[in-house]
Every structure is written in C-alpha cells, then in structure tokens.
C-alpha positions as CSV (number, residue, x, y, z in Angstrom):
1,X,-60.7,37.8,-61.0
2,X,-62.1,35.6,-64.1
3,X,-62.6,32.3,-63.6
4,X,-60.9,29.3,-66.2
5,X,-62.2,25.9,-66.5
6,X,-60.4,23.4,-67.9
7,X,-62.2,23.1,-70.9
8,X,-61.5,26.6,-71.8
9,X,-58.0,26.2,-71.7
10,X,-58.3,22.9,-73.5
11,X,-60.1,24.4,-76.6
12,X,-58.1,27.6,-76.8
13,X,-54.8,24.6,-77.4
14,X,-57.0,22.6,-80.2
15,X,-57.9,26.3,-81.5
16,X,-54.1,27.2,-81.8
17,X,-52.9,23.8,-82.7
18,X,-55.6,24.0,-85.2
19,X,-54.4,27.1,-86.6
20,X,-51.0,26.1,-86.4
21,X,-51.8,22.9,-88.5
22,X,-53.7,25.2,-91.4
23,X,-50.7,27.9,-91.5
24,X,-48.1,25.6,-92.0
25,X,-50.0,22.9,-94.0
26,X,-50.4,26.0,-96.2
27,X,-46.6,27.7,-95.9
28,X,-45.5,23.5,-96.9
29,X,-47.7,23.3,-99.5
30,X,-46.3,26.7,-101.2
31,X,-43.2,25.8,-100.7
32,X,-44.0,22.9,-101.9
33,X,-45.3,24.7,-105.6
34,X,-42.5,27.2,-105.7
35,X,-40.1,24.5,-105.5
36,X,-41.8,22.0,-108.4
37,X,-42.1,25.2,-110.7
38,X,-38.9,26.5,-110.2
39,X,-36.6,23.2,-109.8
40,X,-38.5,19.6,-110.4
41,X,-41.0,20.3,-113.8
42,X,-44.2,20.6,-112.2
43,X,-44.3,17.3,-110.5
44,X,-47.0,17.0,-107.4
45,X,-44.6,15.2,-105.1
46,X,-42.9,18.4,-103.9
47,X,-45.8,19.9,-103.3
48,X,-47.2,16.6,-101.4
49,X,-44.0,16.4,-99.6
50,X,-43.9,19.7,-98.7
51,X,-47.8,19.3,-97.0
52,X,-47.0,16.5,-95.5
53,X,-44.1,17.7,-93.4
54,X,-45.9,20.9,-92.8
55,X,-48.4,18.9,-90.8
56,X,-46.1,16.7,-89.6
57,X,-44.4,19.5,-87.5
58,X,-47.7,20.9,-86.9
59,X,-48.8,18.0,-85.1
60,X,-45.7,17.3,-83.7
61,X,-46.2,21.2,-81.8
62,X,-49.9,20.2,-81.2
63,X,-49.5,17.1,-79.2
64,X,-46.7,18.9,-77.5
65,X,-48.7,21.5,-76.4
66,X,-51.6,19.5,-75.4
67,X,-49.1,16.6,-73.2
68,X,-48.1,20.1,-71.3
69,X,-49.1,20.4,-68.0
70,X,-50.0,24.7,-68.0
C-alpha cells in the first residue's frame, strides 16, 4: 500500500491542468490559423481569439479541478 501526500496529488492536478492549458492553447490557436486562411484574409485576430478561449476553457477546467475536494 503506497502512501500519497497531499502535495503529490496537488502537483499531478497543476501537471494536468498544465497540460491541459498547452493542448488546447495550441488546438485554439490552429483553429484559430485554419480559420483566418481559409475565411477572414490572414488577419491575427482569429488566431488570437481562438488562443484566448483555448485558455480560457483551460483554466476554467483547471481551477475546477483544483476547487475539487478528491
């Protein structure tokens, strides 16, 4: 029977909600490109929009997780 402290538990949630935060930062931001090629003339905005709510929901999923009580 292993042992878990609480900080172990506590960095393997910043270690997903970190890698949470990267995946979908990346999935908004090529989103993001494939829609300002395809639709809006290479403008930057979609792909800043597109970060944006990428880590918006990210962090939205982290602070979730982390306000859990498991």
């Amino acid at each position: 029977m292993a042992l878990t402290f609480a900080e172990d538990q506590y960095g393997k949630k910043l270690d997903r909600c970190l890698t949470d935060t990267l995946l979908k930062f990346g999935g908004g931001m090529v989103l993001g490109s494939v829609f300002s090629l395809l639709f809006f003339k290479r403008r930057a905005w979609p792909i800043i929009m597109g970060s944006g709510f990428g880590v918006g929901v990210a962090y939205n999923n982290c602070e979730r997780s982390l306000n859990k009580s498991n």
